[in-house]
C-alpha positions, 0 to 999 in steps of 0.5 A: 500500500502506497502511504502518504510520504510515498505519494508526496515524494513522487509528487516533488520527484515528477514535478521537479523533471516537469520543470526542468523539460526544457522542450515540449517533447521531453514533456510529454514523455514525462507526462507518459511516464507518469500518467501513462497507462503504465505510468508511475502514477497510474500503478499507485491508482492500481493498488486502489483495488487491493486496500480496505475501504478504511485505508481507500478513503485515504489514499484514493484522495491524494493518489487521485489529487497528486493525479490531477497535480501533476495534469496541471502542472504539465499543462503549465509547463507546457504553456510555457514551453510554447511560448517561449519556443514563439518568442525565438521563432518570432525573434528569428523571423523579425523584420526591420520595418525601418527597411523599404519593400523589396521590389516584387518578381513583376519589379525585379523582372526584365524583359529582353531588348529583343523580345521587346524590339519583336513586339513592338514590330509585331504591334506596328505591322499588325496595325496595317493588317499583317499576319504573323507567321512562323517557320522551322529553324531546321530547314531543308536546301530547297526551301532555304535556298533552291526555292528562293532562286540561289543557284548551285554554287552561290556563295550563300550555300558554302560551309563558311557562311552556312551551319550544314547538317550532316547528310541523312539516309538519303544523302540530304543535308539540312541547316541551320536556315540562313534567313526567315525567307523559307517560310515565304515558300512555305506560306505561299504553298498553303495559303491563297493570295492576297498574301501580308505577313511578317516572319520574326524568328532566328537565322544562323550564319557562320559570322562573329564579331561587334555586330555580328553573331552566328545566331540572330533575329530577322523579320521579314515581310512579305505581300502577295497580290495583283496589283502590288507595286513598289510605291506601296513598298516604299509606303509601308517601309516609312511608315514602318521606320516612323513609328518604331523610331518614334520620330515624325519623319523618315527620308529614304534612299532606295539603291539598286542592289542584288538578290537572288529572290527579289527583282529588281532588288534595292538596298534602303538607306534612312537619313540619320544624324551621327554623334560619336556612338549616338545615331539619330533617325529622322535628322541630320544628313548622314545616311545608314544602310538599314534594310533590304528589298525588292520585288519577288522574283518570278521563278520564287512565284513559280517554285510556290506554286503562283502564276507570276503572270496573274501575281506579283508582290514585294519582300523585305528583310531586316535585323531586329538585334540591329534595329533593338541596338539602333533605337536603345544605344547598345554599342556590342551585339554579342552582350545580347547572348551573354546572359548577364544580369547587369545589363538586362537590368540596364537595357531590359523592360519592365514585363507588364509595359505591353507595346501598343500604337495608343500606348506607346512602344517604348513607355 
C-alpha cells in the first residue's frame, strides 16, 4: 500500500523533471511516464483495488489529487514551453520595418531588348493588317535556298557562311536556315493570295564579331497580290521606320542592289544624324544602310506554286538585334547572348509595359 510520504515524494520527484523539460517533447514523455497507462502514477491508482475501504478513503484522495497535480502542472509547463519556443521563432523571423519593400518578381523582372524590339514590330505591322507567321529553324536546301532562286554554287550555300547538317539516309543535308525567307515558300504553298505577313524568328550564319553573331533575329515581310507595286513598298517601309523610331519623319534612299529572290532588288538607306556612338533617325544628313528589298522574283512565284503572270508582290528583310541596338544605344551585339544580369537590368523592360500604337512602344 502506497502511504502518504510515498505519494508526496513522487509528487516533488515528477514535478521537479516537469520543470526542468526544457522542450515540449521531453514533456510529454514525462507526462507518459507518469500518467501513462503504465505510468508511475497510474500503478499507485492500481493498488486502489487491493486496500480496505478504511485505508481507500485515504489514499484514493491524494493518489487521485497528486493525479490531477501533476495534469496541471504539465499543462503549465507546457504553456510555457510554447511560448517561449514563439518568442525565438518570432525573434528569428523579425523584420526591420525601418527597411523599404523589396521590389516584387513583376519589379525585379526584365524583359529582353529583343523580345521587346519583336513586339513592338509585331504591334506596328499588325496595325496595317499583317499576319504573323512562323517557320522551322531546321530547314531543308530547297526551301532555304533552291526555292528562293540561289543557284548551285552561290556563295550563300558554302560551309563558311552556312551551319550544314550532316547528310541523312538519303544523302540530304539540312541547316541551320540562313534567313526567315523559307517560310515565304512555305506560306505561299498553303495559303491563297492576297498574301501580308511578317516572319520574326532566328537565322544562323557562320559570322562573329561587334555586330555580328552566328545566331540572330530577322523579320521579314512579305505581300502577295495583283496589283502590288513598289510605291506601296516604299509606303509601308516609312511608315514602318516612323513609328518604331518614334520620330515624325523618315527620308529614304532606295539603291539598286542584288538578290537572288527579289527583282529588281534595292538596298534602303534612312537619313540619320551621327554623334560619336549616338545615331539619330529622322535628322541630320548622314545616311545608314538599314534594310533590304525588292520585288519577288518570278521563278520564287513559280517554285510556290503562283502564276507570276496573274501575281506579283514585294519582300523585305531586316535585323531586329540591329534595329533593338539602333533605337536603345547598345554599342556590342554579342552582350545580347551573354546572359548577364547587369545589363538586362540596364537595357531590359519592365514585363507588364505591353507595346501598343495608343500606348506607346517604348513607355
Amino acid at each position: 500500500m502506497a502511504d502518504l510520504k510515498t505519494i508526496e515524494n513522487l509528487r516533488d520527484q515528477i514535478s521537479a523533471d516537469i520543470a526542468a523539460a526544457d522542450n515540449l517533447q521531453a514533456l510529454d514523455n514525462l507526462r507518459v511516464r507518469a500518467l501513462g497507462k503504465k505510468g508511475s502514477v497510474s500503478a499507485l491508482l492500481a493498488t486502489l483495488g487491493k486496500m480496505t475501504p478504511d485505508e481507500r478513503k485515504v489514499a484514493g484522495p491524494a493518489i487521485n489529487g497528486l493525479k490531477n497535480d501533476i495534469a496541471a502542472a504539465v499543462e503549465t509547463r507546457s504553456a510555457e514551453l510554447k511560448k517561449a519556443e514563439l518568442e525565438k521563432r518570432l525573434a528569428s523571423e523579425r523584420l526591420d520595418i525601418t527597411l523599404p519593400v523589396r521590389p516584387g518578381p513583376l519589379a525585379q523582372g526584365r524583359i529582353h531588348p529583343i523580345s521587346q524590339v519583336i513586339d513592338e514590330i509585331t504591334a506596328i505591322f499588325s496595325d496595317m493588317g499583317f499576319a504573323l507567321a512562323e517557320g522551322p529553324d531546321i530547314e531543308t536546301d530547297y526551301y532555304n535556298f533552291t526555292a528562293l532562286n540561289f543557284p548551285e554554287g552561290h556563295p550563300a550555300r558554302e560551309m563558311h557562311d552556312t551551319f550544314f547538317f550532316n547528310p541523312d539516309e538519303n544523302g540530304e543535308r539540312k541547316v541551320l536556315r540562313t534567313h526567315t525567307s523559307p517560310v515565304q515558300i512555305r506560306t505561299m504553298e498553303k495559303e491563297e493570295p492576297p498574301i501580308r505577313i511578317i516572319i520574326p524568328g532566328r537565322t544562323y550564319r557562320c559570322d562573329s564579331d561587334q555586330t555580328h553573331t552566328p545566331m540572330f533575329h530577322q523579320v521579314e515581310g512579305l505581300v502577295i497580290d495583283k496589283s502590288s507595286h513598289i510605291g506601296q513598298l516604299r509606303w509601308v517601309l516609312e511608315e514602318f521606320l516612323k513609328t518604331f523610331f518614334e520620330v515624325e519623319n523618315v527620308v529614304t534612299r532606295f539603291r539598286p542592289h542584288f538578290f537572288p529572290f527579289t527583282e529588281p532588288s534595292m538596298e534602303v538607306d534612312v537619313q540619320c544624324e551621327r554623334s560619336g556612338s549616338e545615331v539619330k533617325i529622322g535628322t541630320g544628313t548622314d545616311w545608314m544602310e538599314i534594310l533590304g528589298c525588292g520585288m519577288v522574283h518570278p521563278n520564287v512565284l513559280r517554285n510556290a506554286g503562283l502564276d507570276p503572270d496573274i501575281y506579283q508582290g514585294f519582300a523585305w528583310g531586316l535585323g531586329i538585334d540591329r534595329l533593338a541596338m539602333l533605337k536603345y544605344g547598345m554599342p556590342d551585339l554579342r552582350a545580347f547572348f551573354d546572359a548577364d544580369k547587369r545589363w538586362l537590368d540596364h537595357y531590359g523592360f519592365r514585363p507588364l509595359d505591353m507595346p501598343t500604337l495608343f500606348g506607346g512602344l517604348s513607355s
